[in-house]
C-alpha positions in Angstrom: 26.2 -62.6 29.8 25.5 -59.1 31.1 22.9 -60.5 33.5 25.3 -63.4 34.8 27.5 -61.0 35.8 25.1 -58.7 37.3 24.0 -61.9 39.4 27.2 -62.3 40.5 27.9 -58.8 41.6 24.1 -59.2 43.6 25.6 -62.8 45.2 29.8 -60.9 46.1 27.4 -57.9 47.5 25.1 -60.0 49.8 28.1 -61.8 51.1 29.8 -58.6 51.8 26.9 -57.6 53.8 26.5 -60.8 55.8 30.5 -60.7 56.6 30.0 -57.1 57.7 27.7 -57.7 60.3 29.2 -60.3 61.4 30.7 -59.5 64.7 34.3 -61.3 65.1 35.0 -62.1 68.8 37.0 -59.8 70.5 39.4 -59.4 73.5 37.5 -57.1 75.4 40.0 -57.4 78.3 43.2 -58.9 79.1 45.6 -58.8 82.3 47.5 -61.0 84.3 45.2 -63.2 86.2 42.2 -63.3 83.5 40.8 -61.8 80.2 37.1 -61.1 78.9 36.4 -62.4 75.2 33.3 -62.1 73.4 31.1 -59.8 71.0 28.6 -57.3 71.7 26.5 -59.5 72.4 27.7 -62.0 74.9 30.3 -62.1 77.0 32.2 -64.5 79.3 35.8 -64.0 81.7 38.6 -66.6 81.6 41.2 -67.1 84.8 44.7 -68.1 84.6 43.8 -71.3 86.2 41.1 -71.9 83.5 37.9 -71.5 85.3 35.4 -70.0 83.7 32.3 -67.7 84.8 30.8 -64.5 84.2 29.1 -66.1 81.1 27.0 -62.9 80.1 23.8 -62.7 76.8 23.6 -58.9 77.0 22.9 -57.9 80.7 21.9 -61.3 81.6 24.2 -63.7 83.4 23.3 -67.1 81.7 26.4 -69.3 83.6 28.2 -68.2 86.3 30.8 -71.1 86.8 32.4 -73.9 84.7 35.5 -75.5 86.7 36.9 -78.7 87.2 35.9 -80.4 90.7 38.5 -82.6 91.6 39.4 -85.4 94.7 42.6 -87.0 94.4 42.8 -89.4 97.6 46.2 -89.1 99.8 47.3 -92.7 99.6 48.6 -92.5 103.8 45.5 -91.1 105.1 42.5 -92.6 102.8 40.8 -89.5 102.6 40.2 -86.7 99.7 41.4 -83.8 99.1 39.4 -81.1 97.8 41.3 -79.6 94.2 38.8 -77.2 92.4 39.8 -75.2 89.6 40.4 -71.5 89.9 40.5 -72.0 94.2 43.6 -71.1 94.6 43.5 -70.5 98.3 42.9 -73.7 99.1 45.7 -75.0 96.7 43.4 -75.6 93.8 44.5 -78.7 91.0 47.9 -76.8 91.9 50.3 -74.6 90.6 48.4 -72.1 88.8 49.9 -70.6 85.1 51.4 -66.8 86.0 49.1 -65.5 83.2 46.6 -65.9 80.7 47.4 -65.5 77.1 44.1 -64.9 74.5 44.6 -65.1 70.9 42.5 -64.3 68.1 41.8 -66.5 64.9 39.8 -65.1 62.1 36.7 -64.5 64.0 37.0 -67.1 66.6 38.7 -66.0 70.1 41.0 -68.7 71.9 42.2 -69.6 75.1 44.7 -72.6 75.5 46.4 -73.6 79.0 48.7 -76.1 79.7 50.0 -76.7 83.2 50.8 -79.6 85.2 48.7 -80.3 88.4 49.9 -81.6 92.0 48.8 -81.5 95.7 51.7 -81.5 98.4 49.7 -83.9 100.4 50.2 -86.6 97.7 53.6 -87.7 97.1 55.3 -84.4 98.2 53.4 -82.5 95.4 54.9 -84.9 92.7 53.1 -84.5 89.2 49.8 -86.5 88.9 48.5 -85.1 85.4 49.4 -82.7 83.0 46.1 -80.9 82.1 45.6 -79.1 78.6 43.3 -76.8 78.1 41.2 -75.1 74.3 38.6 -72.9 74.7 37.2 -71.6 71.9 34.6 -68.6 71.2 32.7 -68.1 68.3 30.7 -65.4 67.5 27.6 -67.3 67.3 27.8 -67.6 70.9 29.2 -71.3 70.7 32.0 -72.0 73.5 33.6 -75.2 72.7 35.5 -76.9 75.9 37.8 -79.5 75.7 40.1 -81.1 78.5 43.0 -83.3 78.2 44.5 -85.3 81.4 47.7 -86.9 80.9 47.8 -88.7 83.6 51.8 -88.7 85.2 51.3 -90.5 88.2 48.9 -93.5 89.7 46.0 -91.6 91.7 43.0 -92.5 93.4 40.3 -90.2 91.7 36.6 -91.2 93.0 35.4 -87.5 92.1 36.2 -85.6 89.0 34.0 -83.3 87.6 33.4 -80.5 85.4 30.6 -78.2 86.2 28.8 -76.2 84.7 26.5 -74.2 86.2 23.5 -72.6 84.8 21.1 -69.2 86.3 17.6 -70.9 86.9 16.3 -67.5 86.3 16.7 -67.1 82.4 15.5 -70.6 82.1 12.1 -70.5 84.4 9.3 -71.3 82.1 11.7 -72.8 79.3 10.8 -76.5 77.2 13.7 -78.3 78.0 14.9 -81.8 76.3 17.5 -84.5 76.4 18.8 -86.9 74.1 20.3 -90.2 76.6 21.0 -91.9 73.2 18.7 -94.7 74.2 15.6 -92.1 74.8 14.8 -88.5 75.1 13.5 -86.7 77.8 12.3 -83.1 79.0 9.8 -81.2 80.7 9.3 -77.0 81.7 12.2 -75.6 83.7 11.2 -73.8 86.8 13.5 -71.2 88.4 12.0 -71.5 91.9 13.9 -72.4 94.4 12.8 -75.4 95.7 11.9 -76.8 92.2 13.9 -79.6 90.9 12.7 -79.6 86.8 16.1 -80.9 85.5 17.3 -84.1 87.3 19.7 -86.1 85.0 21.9 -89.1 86.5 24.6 -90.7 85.2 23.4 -91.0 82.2 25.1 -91.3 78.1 24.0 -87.6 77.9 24.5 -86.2 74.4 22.4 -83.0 73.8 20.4 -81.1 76.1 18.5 -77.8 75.2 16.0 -75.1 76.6 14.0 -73.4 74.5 13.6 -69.8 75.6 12.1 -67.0 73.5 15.2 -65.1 73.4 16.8 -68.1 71.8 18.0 -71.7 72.4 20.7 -72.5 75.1 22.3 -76.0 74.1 24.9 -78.4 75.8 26.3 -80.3 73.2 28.8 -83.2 75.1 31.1 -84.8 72.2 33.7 -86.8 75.3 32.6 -87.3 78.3 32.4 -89.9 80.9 28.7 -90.4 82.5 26.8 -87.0 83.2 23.9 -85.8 85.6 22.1 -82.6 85.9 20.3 -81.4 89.1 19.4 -78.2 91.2 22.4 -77.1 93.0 21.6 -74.8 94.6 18.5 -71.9 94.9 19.4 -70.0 91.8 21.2 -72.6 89.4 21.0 -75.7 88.1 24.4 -77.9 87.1 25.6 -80.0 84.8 28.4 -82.6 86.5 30.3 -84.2 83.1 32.4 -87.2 84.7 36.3 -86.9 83.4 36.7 -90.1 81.8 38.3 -93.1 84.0 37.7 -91.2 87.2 35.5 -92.6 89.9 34.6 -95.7 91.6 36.3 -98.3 89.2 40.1 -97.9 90.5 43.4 -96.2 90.5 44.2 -94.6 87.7 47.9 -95.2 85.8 50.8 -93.4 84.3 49.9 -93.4 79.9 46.1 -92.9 80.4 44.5 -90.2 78.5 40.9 -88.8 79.6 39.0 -86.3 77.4 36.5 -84.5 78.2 34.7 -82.3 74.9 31.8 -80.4 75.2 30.2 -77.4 73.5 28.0 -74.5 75.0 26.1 -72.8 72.5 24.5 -69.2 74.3 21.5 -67.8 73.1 22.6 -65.2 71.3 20.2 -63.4 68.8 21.0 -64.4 65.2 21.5 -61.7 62.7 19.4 -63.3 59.6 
């Protein structure tokens, strides 16, 4: 009996230990137009709009952008218009939220954003979708993403995107490898900047991950419509995950729902 219960204490202790070092996500900053969540060991900023960037492992900047590239098509003229996420000079998916409002749950930080999105070119600025946002941060360094489009109105949509866009530079020199569902691919990431190492298209994308020695970086897409990967531009590489009923095929009606889910995990030292 005596050494049952000595067990035990050993077993409550150890778990004391392991929930003391765990470090709880915090708000490290919080204003008006964006906030900071994250640990001491990563990192990443939130706008009002919901674009996100600044994504930070320690000193190192892992993924400066992840926004929603949109072009709804103004039904007089034929052409697009560009909407992007977090632009609002150019008028962005529309009217921005006035702030930004962080929580914390247990040890998971959360950001959730709801706002209705219009251009004045189409339909006088009538309501096309209602857009819901979740981001959540653990402190593992695992960002889950999800996107909700309600769509209000019938648009045109032959380009909507969210990107993500990873630093070449912490990759270079990194085994990388991607499960299509029907097959698995990879090769060696390399940061220069005319290499092209990661060149996905369209494809049923479901994992993707670089092996680095300071940890794995994974993309983890749970809804999405096809995805490709390529060089963007000379220091990053992007991941384009197609919102769901966008594109080619049509307009899209009043009573749809599109979903995009994906999860970013960081690689973020583990505390063992």
């Amino acid at each position: 009996m005596r050494l049952c219960s000595a067990v035990i204490v050993i077993v409550a202790l150890s778990a004391a230990v392991v929930l003391a070092q765990t470090d709880a996500v915090r708000i490290l900053e919080s204003g008006a137009t964006s906030a900071v969540l994250g640990t001491d060991a990563f990192t990443l900023r939130i706008d009002r709009t919901g674009a996100i960037g600044q994504v930070m492992v320690g000193e190192t900047e892992q993924c400066w952008l992840i926004r929603l590239y949109t072009g709804p098509v103004v039904p007089e003229t034929g052409e697009s218009v560009r909407a992007v996420q977090g632009e609002t000079s150019r008028g962005g998916l529309g009217p921005a939220p006035e702030s930004i409002a962080p929580e914390i749950r247990g040890e998971n930080g959360s950001v959730f954003i709801r706002r209705v999105c219009s251009r004045e070119e189409i339909d006088g600025g009538a309501p096309l979708y209602e857009l819901t946002q979740a981001i959540t941060v653990h402190p593992s360094g695992l960002i889950n993403l999800r996107y909700e489009f309600d769509w209000l109105h019938v648009v045109d949509m032959p380009s909507a995107n969210l990107i993500i866009a990873l630093r070449a530079e912490p990759l270079d020199g990194c085994p990388w490898t991607a499960d299509l569902t029907t097959q698995t691919v990879g090769g060696i990431i390399d940061a220069a900047p005319e290499a092209t190492s990661i060149a996905l298209r369209n494809t049923t994308l479901r994992t993707f991950t670089a092996r680095c020695s300071g940890g794995d970086l994974d993309l983890w897409v749970n809804e999405s419509g096809p995805v490709s990967a390529r060089r963007w531009n000379t220091q990053d590489y992007a991941f384009f995950l197609t919102v769901p009923h966008a594109g080619h095929a049509g307009p899209i009606y009043p009573g749809v729902r599109s979903v995009l889910d994906v999860d970013l995990k960081l690689p973020v030292p583990r505390e063992d």
